[in-house]
ZALOLO-30189 format. One record per atom (N, C-alpha, C): residue in three letters; atom name; x, y, z negated. Coordinates in steps of 0.1 Angstrom, whole numbers. Each point is the difference from the previous one (the first is absolute). Last residue first. Example, Ala and Ser with C-alpha at 12.3 -4.5 7.8 and 13.67 -1.06 7.14 Angstrom:
2
 res atom     u     v     w
 Ser    N   128   -22   -71
 Ser   CA     9    11     0
 Ser    C    -8    11    -8
 Ala    N     3   -57     1
 Ala   CA    -9    12     0
 Ala    C     9    12     0
This chain:
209
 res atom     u     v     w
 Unk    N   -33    51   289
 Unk   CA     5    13    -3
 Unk    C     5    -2   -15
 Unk    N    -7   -44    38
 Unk   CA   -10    14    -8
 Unk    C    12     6   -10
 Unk    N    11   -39    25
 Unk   CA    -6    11    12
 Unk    C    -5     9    -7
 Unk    N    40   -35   -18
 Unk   CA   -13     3     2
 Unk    C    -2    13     3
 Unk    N    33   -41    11
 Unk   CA     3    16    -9
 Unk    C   -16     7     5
 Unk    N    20   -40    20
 Unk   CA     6    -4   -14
 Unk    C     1    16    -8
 Unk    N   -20   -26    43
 Unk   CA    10    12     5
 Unk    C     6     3   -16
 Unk    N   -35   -33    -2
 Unk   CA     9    -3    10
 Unk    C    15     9     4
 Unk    N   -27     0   -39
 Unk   CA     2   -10     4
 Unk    C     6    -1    10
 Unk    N   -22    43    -4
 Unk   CA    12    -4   -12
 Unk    C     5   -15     3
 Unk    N   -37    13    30
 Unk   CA    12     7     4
 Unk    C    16    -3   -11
 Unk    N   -53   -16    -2
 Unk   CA    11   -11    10
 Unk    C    15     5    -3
 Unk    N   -40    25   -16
 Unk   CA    -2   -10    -6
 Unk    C    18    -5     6
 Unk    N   -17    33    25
 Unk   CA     4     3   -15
 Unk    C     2    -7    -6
 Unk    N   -13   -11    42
 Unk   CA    13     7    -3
 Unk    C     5     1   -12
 Unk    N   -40   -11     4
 Unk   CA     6   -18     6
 Unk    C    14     7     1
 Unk    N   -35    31     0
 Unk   CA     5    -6   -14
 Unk    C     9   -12    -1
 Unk    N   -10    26    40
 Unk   CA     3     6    -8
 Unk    C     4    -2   -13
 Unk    N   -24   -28    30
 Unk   CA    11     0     6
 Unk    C    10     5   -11
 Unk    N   -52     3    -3
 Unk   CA    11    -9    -3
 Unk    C    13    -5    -2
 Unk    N   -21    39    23
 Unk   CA     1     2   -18
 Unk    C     4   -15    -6
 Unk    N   -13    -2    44
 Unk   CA    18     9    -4
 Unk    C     0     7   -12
 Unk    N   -39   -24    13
 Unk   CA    12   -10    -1
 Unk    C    13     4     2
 Unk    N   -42    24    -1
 Unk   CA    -1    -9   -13
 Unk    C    17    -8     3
 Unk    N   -11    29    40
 Unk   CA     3     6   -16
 Unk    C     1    -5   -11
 Unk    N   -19   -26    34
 Unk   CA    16     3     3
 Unk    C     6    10    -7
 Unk    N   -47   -15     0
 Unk   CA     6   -10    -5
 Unk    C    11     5     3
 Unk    N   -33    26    15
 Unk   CA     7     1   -18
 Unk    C     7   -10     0
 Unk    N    -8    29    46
 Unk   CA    -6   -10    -9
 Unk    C     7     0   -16
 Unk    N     9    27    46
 Unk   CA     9   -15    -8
 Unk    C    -4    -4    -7
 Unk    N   -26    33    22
 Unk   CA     4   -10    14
 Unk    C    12    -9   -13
 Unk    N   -22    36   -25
 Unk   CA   -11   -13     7
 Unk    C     7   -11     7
 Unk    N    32    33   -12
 Unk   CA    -3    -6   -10
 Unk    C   -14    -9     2
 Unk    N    11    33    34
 Unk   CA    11   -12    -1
 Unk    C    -1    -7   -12
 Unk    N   -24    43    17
 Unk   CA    -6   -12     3
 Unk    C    11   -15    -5
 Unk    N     9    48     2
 Unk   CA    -7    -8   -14
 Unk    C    -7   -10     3
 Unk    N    29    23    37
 Unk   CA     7   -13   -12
 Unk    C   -10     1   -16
 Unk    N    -8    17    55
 Unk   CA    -1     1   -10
 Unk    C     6    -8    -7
 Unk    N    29     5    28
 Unk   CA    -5     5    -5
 Unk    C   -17    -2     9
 Unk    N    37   -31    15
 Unk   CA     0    15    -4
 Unk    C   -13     0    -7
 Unk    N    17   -39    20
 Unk   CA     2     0   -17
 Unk    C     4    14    -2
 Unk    N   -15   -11    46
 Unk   CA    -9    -6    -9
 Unk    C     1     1   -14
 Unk    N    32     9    33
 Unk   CA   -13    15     0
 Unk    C   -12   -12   -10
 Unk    N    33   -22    16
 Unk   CA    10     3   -12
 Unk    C   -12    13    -1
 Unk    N   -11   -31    31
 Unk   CA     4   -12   -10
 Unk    C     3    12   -12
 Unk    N     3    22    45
 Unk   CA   -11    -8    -1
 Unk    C    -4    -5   -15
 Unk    N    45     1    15
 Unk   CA    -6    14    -1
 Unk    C   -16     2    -4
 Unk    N    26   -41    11
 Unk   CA     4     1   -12
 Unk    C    -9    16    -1
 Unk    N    -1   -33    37
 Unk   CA   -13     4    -8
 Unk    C     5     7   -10
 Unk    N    33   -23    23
 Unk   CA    -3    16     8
 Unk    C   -17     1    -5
 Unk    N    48   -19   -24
 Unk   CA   -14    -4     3
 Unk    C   -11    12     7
 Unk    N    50    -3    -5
 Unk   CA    -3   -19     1
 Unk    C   -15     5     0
 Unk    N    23    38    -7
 Unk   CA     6    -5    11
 Unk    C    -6   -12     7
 Unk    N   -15    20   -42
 Unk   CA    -2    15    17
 Unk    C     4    -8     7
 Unk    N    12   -21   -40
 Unk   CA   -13     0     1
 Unk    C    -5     3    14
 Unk    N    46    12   -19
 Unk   CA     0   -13     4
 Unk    C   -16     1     8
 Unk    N     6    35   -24
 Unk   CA     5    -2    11
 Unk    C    -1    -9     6
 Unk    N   -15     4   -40
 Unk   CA    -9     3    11
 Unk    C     5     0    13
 Unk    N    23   -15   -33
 Unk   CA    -7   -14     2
 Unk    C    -9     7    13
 Unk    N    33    27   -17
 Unk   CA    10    -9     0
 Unk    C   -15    -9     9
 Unk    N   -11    33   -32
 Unk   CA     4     4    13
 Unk    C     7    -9     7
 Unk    N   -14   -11   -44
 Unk   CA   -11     1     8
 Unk    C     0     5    13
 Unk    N    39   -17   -25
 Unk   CA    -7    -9     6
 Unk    C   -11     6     5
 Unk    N    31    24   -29
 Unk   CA     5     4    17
 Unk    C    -8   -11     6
 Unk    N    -6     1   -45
 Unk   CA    -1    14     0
 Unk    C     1     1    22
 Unk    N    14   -44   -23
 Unk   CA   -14     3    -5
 Unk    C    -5    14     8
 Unk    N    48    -8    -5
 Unk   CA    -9    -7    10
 Unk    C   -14     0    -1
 Unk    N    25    22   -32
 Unk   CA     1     5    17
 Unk    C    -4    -8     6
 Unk    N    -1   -18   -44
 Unk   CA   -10    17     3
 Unk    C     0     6    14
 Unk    N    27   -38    -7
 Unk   CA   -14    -4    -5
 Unk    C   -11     9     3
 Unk    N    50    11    -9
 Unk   CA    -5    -8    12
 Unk    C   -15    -2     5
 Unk    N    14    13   -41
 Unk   CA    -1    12     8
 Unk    C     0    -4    13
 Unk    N    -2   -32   -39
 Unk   CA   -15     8     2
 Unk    C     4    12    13
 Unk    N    35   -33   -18
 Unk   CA   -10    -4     2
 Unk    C   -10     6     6
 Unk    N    36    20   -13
 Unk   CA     5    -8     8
 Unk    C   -11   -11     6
 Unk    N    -1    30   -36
 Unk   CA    -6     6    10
 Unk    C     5    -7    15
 Unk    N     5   -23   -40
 Unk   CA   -12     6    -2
 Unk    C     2     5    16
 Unk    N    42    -1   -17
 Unk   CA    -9   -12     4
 Unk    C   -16     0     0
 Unk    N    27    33   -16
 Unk   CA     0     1    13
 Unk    C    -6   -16     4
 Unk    N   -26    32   -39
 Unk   CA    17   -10     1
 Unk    C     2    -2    16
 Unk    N   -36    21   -24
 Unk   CA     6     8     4
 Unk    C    14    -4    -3
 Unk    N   -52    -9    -2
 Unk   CA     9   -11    -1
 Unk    C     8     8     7
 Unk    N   -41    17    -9
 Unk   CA     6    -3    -9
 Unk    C     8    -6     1
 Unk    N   -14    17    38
 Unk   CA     2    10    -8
 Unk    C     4    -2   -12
 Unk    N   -10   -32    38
 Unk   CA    14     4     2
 Unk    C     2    17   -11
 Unk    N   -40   -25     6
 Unk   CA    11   -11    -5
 Unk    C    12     8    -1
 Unk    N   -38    15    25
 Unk   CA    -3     1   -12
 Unk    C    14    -2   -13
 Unk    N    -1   -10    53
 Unk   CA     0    18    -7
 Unk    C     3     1   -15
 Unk    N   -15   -45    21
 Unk   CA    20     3    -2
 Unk    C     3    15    -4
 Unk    N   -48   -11     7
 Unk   CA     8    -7    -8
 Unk    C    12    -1    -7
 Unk    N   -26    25    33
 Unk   CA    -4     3   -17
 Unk    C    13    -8   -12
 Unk    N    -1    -9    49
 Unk   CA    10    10    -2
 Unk    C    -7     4   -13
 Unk    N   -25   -36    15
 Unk   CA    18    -4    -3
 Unk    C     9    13    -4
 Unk    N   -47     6    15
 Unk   CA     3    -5   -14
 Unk    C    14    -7    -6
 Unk    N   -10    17    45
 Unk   CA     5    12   -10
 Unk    C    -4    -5   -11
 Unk    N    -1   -31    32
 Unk   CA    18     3    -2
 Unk    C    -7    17   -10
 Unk    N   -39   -24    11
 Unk   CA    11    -7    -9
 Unk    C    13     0    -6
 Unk    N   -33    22    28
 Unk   CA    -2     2   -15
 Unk    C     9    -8    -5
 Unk    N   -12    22    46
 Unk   CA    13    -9    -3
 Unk    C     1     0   -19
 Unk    N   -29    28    28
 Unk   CA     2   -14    10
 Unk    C     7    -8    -6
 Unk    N   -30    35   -26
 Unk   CA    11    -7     0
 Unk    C    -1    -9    14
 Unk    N   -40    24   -18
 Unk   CA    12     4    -8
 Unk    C    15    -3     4
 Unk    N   -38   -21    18
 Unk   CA    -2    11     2
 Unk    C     8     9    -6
 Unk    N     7   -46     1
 Unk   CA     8     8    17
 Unk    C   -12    13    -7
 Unk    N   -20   -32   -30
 Unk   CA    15     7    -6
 Unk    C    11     5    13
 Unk    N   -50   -11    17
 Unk   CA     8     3   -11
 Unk    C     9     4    -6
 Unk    N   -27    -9    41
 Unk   CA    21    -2     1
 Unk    C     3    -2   -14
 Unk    N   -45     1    32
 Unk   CA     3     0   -13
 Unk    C    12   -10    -4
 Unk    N   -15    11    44
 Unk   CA    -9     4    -8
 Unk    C     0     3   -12
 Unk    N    32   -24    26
 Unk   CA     0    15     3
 Unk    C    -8     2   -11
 Unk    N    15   -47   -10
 Unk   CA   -12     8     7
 Unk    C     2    15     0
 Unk    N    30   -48    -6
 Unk   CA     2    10    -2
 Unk    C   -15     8     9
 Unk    N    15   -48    -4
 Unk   CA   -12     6    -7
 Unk    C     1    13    -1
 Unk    N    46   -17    12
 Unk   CA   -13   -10     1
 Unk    C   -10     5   -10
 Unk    N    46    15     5
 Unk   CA   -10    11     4
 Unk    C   -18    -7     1
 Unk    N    46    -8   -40
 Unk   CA    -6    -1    19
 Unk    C    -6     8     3
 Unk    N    23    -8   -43
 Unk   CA   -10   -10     3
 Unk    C    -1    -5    12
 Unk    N    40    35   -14
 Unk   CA   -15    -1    -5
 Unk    C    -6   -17     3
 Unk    N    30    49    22
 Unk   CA     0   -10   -13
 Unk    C   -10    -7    -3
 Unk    N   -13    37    36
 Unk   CA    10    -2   -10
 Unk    C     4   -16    -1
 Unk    N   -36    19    31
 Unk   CA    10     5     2
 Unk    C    17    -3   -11
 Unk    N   -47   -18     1
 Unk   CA     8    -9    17
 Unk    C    10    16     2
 Unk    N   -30   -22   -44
 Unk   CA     8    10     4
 Unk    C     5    -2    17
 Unk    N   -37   -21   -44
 Unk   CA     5    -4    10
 Unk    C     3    13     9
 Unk    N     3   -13   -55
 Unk   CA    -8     5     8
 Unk    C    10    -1    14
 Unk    N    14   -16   -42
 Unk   CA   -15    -6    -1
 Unk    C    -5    11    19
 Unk    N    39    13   -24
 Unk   CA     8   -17     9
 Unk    C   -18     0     2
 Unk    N    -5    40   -14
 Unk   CA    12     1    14
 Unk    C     1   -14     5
 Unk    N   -15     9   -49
 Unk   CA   -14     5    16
 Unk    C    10    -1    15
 Unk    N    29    -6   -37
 Unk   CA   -13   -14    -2
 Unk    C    -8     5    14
 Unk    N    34    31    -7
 Unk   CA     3   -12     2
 Unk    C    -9   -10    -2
 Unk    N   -10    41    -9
 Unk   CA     5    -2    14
 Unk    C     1    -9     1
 Unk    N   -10     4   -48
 Unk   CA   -15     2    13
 Unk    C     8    -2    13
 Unk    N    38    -1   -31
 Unk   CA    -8    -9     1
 Unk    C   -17    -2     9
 Unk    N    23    43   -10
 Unk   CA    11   -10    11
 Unk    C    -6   -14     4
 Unk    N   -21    35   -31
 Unk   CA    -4    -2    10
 Unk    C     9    -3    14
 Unk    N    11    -5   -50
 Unk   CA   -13    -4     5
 Unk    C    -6     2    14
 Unk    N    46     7   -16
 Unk   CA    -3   -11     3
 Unk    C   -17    -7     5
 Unk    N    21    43   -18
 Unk   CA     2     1    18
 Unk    C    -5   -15     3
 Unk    N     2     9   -46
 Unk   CA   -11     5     3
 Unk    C     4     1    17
 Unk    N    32   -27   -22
 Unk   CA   -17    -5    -9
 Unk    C    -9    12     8
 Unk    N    46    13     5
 Unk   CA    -8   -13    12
 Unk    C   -10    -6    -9
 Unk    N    17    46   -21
 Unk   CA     2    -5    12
 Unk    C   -11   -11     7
 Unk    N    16     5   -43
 Unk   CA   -18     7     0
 Unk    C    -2    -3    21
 Unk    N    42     2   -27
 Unk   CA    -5   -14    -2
 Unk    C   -11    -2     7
 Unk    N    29    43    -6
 Unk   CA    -4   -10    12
 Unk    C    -6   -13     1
 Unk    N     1    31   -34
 Unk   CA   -11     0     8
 Unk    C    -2    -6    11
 Unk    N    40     0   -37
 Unk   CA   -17    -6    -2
 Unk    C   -12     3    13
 Unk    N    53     1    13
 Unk   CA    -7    10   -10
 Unk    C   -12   -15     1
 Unk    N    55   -18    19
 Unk   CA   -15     7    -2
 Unk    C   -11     7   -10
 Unk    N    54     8    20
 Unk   CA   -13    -5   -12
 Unk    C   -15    -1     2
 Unk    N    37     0    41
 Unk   CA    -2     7    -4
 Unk    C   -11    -7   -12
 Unk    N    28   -23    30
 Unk   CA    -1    13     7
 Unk    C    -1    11    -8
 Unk    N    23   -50   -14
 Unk   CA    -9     8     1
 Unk    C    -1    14     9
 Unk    N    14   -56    -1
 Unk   CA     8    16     6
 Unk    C    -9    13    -2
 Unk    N     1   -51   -16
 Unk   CA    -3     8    -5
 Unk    C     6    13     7
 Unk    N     5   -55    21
 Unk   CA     4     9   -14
 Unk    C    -8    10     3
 Unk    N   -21   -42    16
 Unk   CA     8    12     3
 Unk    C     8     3    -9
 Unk    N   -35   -34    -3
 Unk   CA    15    -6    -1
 Unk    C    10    15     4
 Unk    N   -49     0     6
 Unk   CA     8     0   -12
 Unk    C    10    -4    -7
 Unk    N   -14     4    45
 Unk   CA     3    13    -8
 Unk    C     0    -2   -14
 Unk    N     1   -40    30
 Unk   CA    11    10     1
 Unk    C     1    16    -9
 Unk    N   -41   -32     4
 Unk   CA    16    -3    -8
 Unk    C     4     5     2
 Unk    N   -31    14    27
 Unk   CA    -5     1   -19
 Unk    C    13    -2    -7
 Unk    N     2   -13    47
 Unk   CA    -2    19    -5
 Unk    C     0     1   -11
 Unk    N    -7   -42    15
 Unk   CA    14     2    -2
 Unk    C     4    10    -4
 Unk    N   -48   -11     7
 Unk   CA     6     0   -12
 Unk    C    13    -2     0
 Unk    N   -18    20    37
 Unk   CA    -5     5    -8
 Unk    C     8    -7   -15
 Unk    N     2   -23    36
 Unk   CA    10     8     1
 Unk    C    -5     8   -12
 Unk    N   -26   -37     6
 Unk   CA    14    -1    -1
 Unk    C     6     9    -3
 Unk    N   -41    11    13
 Unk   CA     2    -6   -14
 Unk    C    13    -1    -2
 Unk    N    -7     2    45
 Unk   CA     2    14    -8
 Unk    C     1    -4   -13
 Unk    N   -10   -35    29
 Unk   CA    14     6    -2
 Unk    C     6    10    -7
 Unk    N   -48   -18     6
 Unk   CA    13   -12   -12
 Unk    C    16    10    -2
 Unk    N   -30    19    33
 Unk   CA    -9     4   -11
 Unk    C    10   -12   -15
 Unk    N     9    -6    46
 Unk   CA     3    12    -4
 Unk    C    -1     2   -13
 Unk    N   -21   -37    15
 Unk   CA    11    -5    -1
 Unk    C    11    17     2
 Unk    N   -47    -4     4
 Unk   CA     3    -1    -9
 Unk    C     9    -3    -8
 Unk    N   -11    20    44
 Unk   CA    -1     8    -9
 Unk    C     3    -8   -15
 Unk    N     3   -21    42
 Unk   CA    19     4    -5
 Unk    C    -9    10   -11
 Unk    N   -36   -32    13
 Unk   CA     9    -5    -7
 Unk    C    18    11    -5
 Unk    N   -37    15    27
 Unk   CA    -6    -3   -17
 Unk    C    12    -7    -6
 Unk    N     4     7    46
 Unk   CA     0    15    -7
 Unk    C    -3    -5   -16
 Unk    N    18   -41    28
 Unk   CA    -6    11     2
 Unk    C    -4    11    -8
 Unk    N    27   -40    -3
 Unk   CA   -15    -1     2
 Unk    C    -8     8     5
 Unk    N    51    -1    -8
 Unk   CA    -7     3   -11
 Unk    C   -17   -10    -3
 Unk    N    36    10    35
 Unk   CA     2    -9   -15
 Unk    C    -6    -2    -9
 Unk    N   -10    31    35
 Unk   CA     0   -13     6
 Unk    C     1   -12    -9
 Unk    N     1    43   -12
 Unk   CA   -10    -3     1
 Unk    C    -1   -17     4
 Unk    N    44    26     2
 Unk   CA    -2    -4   -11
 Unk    C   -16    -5    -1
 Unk    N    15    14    37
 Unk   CA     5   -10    -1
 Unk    C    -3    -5   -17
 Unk    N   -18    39    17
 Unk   CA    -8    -9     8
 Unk    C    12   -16    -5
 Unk    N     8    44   -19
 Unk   CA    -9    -5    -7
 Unk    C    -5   -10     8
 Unk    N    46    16    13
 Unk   CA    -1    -4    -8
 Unk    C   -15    -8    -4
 Unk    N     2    30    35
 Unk   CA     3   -11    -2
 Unk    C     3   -13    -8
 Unk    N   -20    46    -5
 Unk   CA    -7   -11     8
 Unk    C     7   -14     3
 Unk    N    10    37   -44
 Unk   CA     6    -2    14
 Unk    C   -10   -16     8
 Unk    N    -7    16   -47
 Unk   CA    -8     9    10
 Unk    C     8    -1    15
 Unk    N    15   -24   -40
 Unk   CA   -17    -2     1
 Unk    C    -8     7    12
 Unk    N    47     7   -14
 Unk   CA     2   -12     5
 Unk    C   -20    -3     5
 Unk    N     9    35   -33
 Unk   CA     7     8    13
 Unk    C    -4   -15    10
 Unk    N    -3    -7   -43
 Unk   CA    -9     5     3
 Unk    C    -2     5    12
 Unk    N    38   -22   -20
 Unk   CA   -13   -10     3
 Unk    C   -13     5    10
 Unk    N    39    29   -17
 Unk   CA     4    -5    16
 Unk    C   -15   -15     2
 Unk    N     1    24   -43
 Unk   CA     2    13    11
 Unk    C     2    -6    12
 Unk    N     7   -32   -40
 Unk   CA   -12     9     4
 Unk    C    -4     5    11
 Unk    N    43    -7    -8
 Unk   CA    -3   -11     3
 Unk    C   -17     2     2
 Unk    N    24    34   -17
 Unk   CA     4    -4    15
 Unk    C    -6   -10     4
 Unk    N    -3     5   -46
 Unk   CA    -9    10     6
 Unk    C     2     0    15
């Protein structure tokens, strides 16, 4: 999880990302040679916890099961509509193609990604009440949780349109399901099952109740 935690940290120092870009090819190429890395680390994470021993916190009951199957549904909509849509405040894709006009899912959310991440690790951390577990997800959850204040700040400093850019994903918000269209809800209900389906196999303990 250190190892993790400092990749991600290493991404956002300018120095670092212009030297590493350079190696890379440029922006497309360190995003995908990140994007290799994380997998990486991600599946060392996997091993390791279940190679942990057993330190329980507390029994789990029947309801917690109920937990991340239902926080998961609308973790997944963030996460799909968030990487698919173009952001110049958060996480994400970019800002390329991004239209004031219609911000879509910024009308709910500047940062839909990291709070589908904190559904995520939230969710996780109610049935799984061993310390390894939370050794995983409580990190996870604070970063997530402290990234949308963390980015705006950042944002205020590096982009002097940011003010301007950010009165656009105010209110009205029923307009935001026109401005994201259907194919990006169709494909986090994808996503959702590609969990369900994936999750026992890989993570070795199934997602339903």
């Amino acid at each position: 999880m250190g190892c993790f935690l400092i990749s991600h940290r290493l991404t956002n120092a300018p120095g670092f990302r212009r030297r590493a870009e350079a190696l890379t090819g440029g922006a497309a190429g360190f995003n995908i040679a990140y994007s290799i890395v994380s997998l990486l680390l991600l599946a060392w994470i996997i091993r390791a916890y279940q190679l942990a021993p057993a330190l329980v916190m507390w029994t789990q009951e029947p309801w917690m099961r109920w937990v991340p199957p239902i926080a998961m549904a609308p973790a997944c909509q963030l996460l799909t509509i968030g990487m698919t849509s173009p952001n110049p405040f958060s996480i994400g894709p970019g800002s390329k193609g991004f239209d004031p006009a219609a911000p879509g899912i910024l009308r709910l959310t500047r940062h839909p990604i990291l709070w589908g991440l904190s559904l995520w690790a939230g969710a996780h951390m109610v049935p799984n009440g061993d310390v390894a577990a939370w050794m995983i997800f409580a990190p996870l959850l604070a970063l997530a949780l402290l990234g949308p204040k963390l980015l705006d700040a950042k944002r205020r400093r590096t982009r002097p349109d940011w003010s301007a850019l950010a009165a656009a994903t105010n209110r009205p918000r029923w307009v935001m399901l026109a401005e994201i269209g259907w194919w990006k809800p169709l494909l986090g209900l994808a996503f959702y099952a590609f969990l369900i389906v994936s999750h026992e196999p890989v993570i070795g303990a199934s997602p339903l109740p």
